[in-house]
C-alpha positions in Angstrom: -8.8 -29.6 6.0 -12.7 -29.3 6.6 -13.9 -31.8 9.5 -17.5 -33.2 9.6 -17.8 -33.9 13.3 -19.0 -31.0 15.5 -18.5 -33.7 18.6 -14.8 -31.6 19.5 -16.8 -28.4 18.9 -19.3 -30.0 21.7 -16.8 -30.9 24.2 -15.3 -27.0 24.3 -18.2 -25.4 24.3 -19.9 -27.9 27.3 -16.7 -27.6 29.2 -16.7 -23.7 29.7 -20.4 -23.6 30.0 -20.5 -26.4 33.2 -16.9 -24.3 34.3 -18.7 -20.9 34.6 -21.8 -21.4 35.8 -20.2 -22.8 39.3 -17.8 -20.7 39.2 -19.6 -17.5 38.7 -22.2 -18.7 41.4 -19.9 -19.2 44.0 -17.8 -15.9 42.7 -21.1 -14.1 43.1 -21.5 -15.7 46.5 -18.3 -14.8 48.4 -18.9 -11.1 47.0 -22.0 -10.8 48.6 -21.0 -12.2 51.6 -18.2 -9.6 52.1 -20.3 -6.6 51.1 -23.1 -8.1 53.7 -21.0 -8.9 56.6 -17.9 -8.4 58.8 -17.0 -12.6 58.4 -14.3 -13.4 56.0 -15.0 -15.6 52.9 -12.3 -18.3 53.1 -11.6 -20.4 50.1 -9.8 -23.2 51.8 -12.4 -24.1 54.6 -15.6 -23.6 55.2 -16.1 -22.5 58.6 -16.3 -18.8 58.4 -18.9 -18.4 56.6 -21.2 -20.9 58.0 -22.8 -22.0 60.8 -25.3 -24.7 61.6 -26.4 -23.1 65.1 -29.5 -21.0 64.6 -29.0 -19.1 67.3 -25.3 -17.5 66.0 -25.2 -14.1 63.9 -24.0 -16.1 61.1 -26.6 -18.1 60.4 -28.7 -15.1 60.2 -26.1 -13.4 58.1 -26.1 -16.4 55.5 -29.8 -16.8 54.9 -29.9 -13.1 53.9 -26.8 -13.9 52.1 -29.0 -16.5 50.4 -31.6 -14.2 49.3 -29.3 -11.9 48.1 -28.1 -14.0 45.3 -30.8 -15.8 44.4 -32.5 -12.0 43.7 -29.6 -11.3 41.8 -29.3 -14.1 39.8 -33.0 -13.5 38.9 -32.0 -10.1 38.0 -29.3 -11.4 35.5 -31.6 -14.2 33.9 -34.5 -11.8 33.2 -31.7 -9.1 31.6 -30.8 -12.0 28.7 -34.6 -13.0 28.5 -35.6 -10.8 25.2 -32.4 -10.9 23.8 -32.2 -14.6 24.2 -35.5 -15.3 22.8 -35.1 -12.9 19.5 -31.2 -14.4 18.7 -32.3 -17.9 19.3 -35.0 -18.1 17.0 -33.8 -15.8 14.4 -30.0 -17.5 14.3 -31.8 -21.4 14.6 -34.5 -20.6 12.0 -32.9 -18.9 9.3 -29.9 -22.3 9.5 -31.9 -23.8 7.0 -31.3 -21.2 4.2 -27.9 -20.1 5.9 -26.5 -23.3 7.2 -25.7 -24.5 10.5 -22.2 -23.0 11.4 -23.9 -19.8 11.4 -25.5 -19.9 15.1 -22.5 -21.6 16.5 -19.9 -18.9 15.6 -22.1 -16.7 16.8 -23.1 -18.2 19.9 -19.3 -19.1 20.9 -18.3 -15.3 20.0 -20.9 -13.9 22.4 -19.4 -16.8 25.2 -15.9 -15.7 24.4 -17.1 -12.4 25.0 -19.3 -12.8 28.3 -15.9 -14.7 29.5 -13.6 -11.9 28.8 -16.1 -9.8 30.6 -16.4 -11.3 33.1 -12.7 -12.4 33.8 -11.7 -8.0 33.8 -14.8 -8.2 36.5 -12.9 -10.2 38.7 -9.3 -9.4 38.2 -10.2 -5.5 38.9 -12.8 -6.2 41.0 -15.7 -4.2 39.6 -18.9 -4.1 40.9 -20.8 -7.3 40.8 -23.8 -6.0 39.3 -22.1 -5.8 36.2 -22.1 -9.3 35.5 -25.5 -8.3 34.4 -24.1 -7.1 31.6 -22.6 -10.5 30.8 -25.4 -12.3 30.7 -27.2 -9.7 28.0 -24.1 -9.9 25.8 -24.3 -13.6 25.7 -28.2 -13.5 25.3 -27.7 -10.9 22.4 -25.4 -13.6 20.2 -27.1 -16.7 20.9 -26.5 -18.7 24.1 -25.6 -21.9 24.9 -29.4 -23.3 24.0 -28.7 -21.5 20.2 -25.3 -23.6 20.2 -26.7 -26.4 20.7 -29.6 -26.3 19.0 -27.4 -26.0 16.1 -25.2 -29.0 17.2 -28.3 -31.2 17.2 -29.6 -29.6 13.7 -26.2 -30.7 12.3 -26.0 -34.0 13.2 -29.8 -34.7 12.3 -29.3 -33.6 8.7 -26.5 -36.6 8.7 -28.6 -38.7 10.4 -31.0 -41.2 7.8 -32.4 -43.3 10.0 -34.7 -42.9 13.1 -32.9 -45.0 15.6 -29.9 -43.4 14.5 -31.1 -40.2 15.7 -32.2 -41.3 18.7 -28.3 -42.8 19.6 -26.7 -40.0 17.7 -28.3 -37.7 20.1 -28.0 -39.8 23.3 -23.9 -40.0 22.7 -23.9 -36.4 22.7 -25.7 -36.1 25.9 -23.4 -38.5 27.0 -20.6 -36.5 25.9 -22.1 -33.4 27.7 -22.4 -35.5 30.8 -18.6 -36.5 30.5 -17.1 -33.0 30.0 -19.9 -31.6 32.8 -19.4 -34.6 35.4 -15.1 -34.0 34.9 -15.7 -30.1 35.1 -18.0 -30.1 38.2 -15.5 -32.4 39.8 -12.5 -30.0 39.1 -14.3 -26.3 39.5 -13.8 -26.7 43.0 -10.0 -27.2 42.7 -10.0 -24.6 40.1 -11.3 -22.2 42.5 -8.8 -23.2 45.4 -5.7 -23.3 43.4 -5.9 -20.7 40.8 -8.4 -18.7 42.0 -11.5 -17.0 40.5 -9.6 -14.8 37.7 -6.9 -17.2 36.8 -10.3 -19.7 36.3 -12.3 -17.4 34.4 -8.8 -16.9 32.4 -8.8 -20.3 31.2 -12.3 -20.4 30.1 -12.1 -17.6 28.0 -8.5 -19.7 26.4 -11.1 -23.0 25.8 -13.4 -20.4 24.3 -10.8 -19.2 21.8 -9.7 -22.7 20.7 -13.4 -23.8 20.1 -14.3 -20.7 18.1 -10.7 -21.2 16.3 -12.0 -25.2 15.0 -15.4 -24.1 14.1 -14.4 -21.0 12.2 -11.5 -23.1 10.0 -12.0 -26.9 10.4 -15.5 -27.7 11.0 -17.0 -28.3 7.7 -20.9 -27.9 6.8 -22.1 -30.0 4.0 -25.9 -28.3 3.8 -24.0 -24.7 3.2 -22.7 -26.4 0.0 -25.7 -27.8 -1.2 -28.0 -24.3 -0.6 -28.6 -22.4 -3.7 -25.5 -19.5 -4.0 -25.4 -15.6 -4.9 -29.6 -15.6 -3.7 -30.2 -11.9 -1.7 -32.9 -11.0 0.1 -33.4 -7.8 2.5 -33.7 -8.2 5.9 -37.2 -7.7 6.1 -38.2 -10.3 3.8 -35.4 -12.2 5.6 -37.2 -11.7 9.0 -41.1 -12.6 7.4 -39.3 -16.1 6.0 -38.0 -17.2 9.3 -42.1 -16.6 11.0 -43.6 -17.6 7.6 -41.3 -21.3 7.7 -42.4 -21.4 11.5 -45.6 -21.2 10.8 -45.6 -24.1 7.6 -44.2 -26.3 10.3 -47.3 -26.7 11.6 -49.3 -25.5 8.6 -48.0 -28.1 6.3 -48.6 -30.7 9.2 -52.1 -33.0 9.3 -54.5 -31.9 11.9 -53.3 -35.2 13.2 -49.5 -34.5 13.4 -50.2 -30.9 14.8 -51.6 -31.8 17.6 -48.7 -34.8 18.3 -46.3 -31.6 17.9 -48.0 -29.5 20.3 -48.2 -32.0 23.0 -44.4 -33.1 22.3 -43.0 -29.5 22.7 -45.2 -28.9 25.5 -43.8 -32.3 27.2 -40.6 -31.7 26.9 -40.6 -27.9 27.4 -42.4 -28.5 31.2 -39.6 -31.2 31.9 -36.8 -28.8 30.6 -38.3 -26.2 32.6 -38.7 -27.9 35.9 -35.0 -29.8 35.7 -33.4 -26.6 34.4 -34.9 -24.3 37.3 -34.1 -26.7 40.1 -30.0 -26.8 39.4 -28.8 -23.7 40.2 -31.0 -24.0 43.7 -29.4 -27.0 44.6 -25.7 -24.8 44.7 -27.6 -22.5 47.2 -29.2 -25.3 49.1 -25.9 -26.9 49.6 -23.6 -23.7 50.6 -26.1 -23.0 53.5 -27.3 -24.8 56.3 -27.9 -27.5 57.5 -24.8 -28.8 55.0 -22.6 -26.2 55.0 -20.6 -27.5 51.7 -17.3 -25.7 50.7 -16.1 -25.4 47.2 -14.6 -28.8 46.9 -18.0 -30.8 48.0 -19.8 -28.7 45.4 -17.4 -30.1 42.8 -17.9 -33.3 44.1 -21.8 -32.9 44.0 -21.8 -31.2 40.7 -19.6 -34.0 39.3 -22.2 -36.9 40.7 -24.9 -34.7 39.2 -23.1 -35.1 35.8 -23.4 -39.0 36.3 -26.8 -38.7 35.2 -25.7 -38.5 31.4 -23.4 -41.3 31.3 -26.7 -43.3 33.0 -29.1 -41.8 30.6 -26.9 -42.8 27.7 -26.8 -46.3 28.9 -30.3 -46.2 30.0 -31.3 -45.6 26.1 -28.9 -47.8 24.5 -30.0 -50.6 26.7 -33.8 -49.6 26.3 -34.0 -49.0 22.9 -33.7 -52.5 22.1 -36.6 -53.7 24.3 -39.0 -50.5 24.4 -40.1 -47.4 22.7 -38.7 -43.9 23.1 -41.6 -42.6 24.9 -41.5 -45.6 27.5 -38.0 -44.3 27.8 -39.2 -40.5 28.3 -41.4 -42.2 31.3 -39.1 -43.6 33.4 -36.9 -40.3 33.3 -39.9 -38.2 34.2 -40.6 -40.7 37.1 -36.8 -41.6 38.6 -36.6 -37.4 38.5 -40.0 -36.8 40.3 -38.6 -39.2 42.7 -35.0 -37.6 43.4 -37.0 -34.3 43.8 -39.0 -35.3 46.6 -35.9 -37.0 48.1 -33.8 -34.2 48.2 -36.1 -31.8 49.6 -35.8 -33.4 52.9 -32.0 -33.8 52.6 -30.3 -33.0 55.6 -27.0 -34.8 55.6 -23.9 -34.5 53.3 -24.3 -38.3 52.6 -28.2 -38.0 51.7 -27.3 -35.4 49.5 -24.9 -37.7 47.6 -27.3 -40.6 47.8 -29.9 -38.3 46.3 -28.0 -38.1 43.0 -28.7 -41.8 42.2 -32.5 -41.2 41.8 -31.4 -38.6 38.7 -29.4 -41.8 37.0 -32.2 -41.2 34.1 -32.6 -37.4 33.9 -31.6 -36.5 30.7 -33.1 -39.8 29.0 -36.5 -37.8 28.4 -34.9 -35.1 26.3 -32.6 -37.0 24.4 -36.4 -39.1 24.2 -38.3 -36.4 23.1 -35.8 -34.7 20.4 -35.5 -37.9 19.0 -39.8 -38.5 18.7 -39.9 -34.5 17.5 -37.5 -34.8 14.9 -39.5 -38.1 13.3 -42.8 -36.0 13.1 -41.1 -33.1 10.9 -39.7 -33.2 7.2 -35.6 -33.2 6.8 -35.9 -29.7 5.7 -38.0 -28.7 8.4 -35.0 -29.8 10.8 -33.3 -26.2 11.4 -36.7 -25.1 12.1 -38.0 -27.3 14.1 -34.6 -27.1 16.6 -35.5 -23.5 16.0 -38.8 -23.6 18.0 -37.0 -26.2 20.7 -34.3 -24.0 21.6 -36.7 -21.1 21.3 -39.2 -22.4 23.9 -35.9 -23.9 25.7 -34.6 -20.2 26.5 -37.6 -18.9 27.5 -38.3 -21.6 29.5 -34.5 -21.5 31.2 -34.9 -17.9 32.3 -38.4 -17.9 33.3 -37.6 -21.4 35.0 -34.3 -20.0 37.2 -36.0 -16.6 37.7 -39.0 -18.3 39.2 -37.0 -21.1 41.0 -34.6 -18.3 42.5 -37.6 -16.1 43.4 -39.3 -18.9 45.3 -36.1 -20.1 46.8 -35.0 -16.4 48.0 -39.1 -16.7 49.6 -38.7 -20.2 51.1 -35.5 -20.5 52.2 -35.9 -19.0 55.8 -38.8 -21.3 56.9 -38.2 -24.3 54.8 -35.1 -24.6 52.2 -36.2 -27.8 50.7 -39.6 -26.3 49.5 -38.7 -25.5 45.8 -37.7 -29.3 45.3 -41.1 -30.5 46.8 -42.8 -27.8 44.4 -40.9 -28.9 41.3 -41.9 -33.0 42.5 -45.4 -31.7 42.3 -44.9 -30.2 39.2 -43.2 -32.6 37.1 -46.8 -34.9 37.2 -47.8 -32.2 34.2 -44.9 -33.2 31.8 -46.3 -37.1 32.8 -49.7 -36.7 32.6 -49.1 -35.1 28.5 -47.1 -37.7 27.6 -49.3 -40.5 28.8 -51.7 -38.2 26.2 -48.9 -38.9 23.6 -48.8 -42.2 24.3 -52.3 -42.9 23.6 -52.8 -40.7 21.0 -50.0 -42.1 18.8 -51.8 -45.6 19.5 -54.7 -44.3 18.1 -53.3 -42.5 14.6 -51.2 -45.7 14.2 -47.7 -45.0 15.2 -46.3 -41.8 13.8 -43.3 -42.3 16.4 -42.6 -45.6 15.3 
């Protein structure tokens, strides 16, 4: 029985990804903080390995603890960087000729294998540096930005209407924000019950039974309706997939070029500045002044998630009354706003409160994919998510390397510095599409 939904396909894949990330942080944090100090690492409270007091060794010990893993995790985003960029663009492009099932077995193999990886990390207890080697196996077959840059690819070839799109893709942000808002609110009791390998276990089980439905049930109607039996060498193979990059523009009006450019270059500054900032805000909250344990983070990560059950609502409510790139602007500005908020957070209820200013997060990329994939031809679909989730992984690492780089700089004298930064930042990604905005005025409505 072939299926035509890639939704269930979605839901796995989104619920190891927002599983791991936590968990490895937090794996990666207690190892650090044994090889760095003489304090124990308890999972079930928080006290021994933190303290608010300034003047006590273990506030010292943390903030170096701090800098530790944030230069770490720099170290494993730049290891995936090359790798990442060449599978994502390679896998997303040539979907077109190949179909769209391609990238995702792909991209879930090389998950199934980074979990497996790093599950015999933890159960033997290898050295934590090797979870570099994680990170480039996942890079190597297409990560989770490959994965879903085929999910969206999929459901835009089925997809005949603009406003369709635009709700299409919204419910799956939605979605994401279910599975990630649940996950982030049980990683915590993951982590205390099971423990790190029993976690990293089940993701590795979820990964299976994903890989498992798209390998025999997920059905893809545009590898039926390519032409069969048609060879090519590699080479040629490697030229198409730069040459049909290139005709993306190319084939565009000088008019519609530019509208491209400044979309991609919207939405790749947002994406960079929102991606950066989230795997800070786990550091931020383990150290002082809020001293969160494992359960809190769950609870924070799960608020967090809110923000694509919001954003969904936020576009099927103002879709009817306004534009998607009045939409985008609201997002841009409720973030900016949460940004500044939270880098003066202090408390454990501020830090909760803070999450209501990112209600409409995700509303400018759902926006933004929606107004990209009404400039472009139906064929130029695969390509097009090609050059999003291209620009999307380059943008990811270089945005977490810088963030944790900065962060690992700032966090002695002021912790809340990289959110002020990236509050100050996101004004570029506002300031291009107000240039959208009046430029689509002017050439009479492409976006409409």
């Amino acid at each position: 029985m072939k299926i035509l939904y890639v939704e269930p396909a979605i839901f796995l894949s989104s619920f190891a990804m927002s599983l791991t990330s936590p968990l490895t942080t937090q794996y990666l944090y207690k190892r650090i903080w044994e090889e760095t100090s003489n304090y124990s690492f308890a999972l079930d409270n928080n006290i021994s390995e933190c303290d608010k007091n300034k003047s006590s060794p273990i506030f010292a010990v943390q903030k170096e603890v701090q800098q530790k893993v944030s230069l770490f995790s720099l170290q494993m985003e730049m290891s995936g960087l090359i790798p990442g960029l060449m599978s994502t663009f390679i896998l997303l492009s040539s979907s077109d000729r190949h179909g769209r099932k391609f990238p995702m077995i792909l991209s879930s193999v090389g998950a199934l294998a980074t979990s497996i990886w790093i599950y015999l990390l933890s159960y033997f207890a290898f050295p934590f540096q090797l979870l570099i080697a994680s990170t480039f196996i996942g890079a190597f077959c297409g990560n989770y930005t490959t994965f879903y840059g085929a999910c969206f690819a999929y459901i835009v070839d089925q997809c005949k209407e603009s406003k369709q799109k635009t709700i299409r893709i919204a419910i799956i942000d939605f979605m994401l924000g279910l599975v990630t808002g649940l996950t982030g609110l049980s990683s915590g009791y993951f982590i205390r019950e099971l423990g790190f390998v029993w976690s990293f276990l089940i993701i590795a089980i979820v990964l299976t039974v994903n890989l498992t439905y798209i390998l025999f049930f997920l059905y893809d109607p545009m590898k039926e309706s390519l032409p069969q039996n048609v060879t090519i060498s590699c080479s040629e193979g490697f030229k198409d997939l730069f040459y049909r990059t290139y005709m993306l523009f190319k084939n565009a009006s000088g008019k519609r070029q530019l509208l491209l450019c400044l979309l991609l270059f919207t939405m790749v500054t947002y994406f960079f500045l929102v991606i950066g900032i989230s795997p800070v805000f786990i550091l931020y909250e383990l150290g002082a002044p809020l001293c969160w344990n494992e359960i809190f983070i769950g609870y924070g990560s799960a608020l967090s998630s809110t923000s694509f059950l919001s954003s969904f609502l936020g576009i099927w409510l103002f879709s009817y009354c306004m534009e998607d790139i009045h939409i985008a602007f609201i997002g841009i500005f409720t973030t900016t706003a949460g940004m500044a908020i939270a880098a003066f957070t202090r408390t454990t209820l501020m830090m909760f409160l803070v999450r209501a200013a990112f209600l409409f997060a995700i509303m400018p990329l759902s926006a933004l994919r929606s107004m990209l994939s009404k400039v472009v031809r139906p064929t130029e679909q695969g390509t097009l998510f090609a050059c999003i989730a291209f620009l999307e992984t380059l943008g990811g690492v270089t945005a977490t390397s810088a963030f944790n780089g900065i962060y690992s700089a700032t966090v002695a004298w002021f912790p809340g510095f990289t959110f002020l930064l990236s509050a100050g930042l996101l004004f570029i990604p506002m300031i291009s599409l107000w240039y959208v905005m009046i430029f689509n005025h002017f050439i009479k409505g492409y976006l409409d």
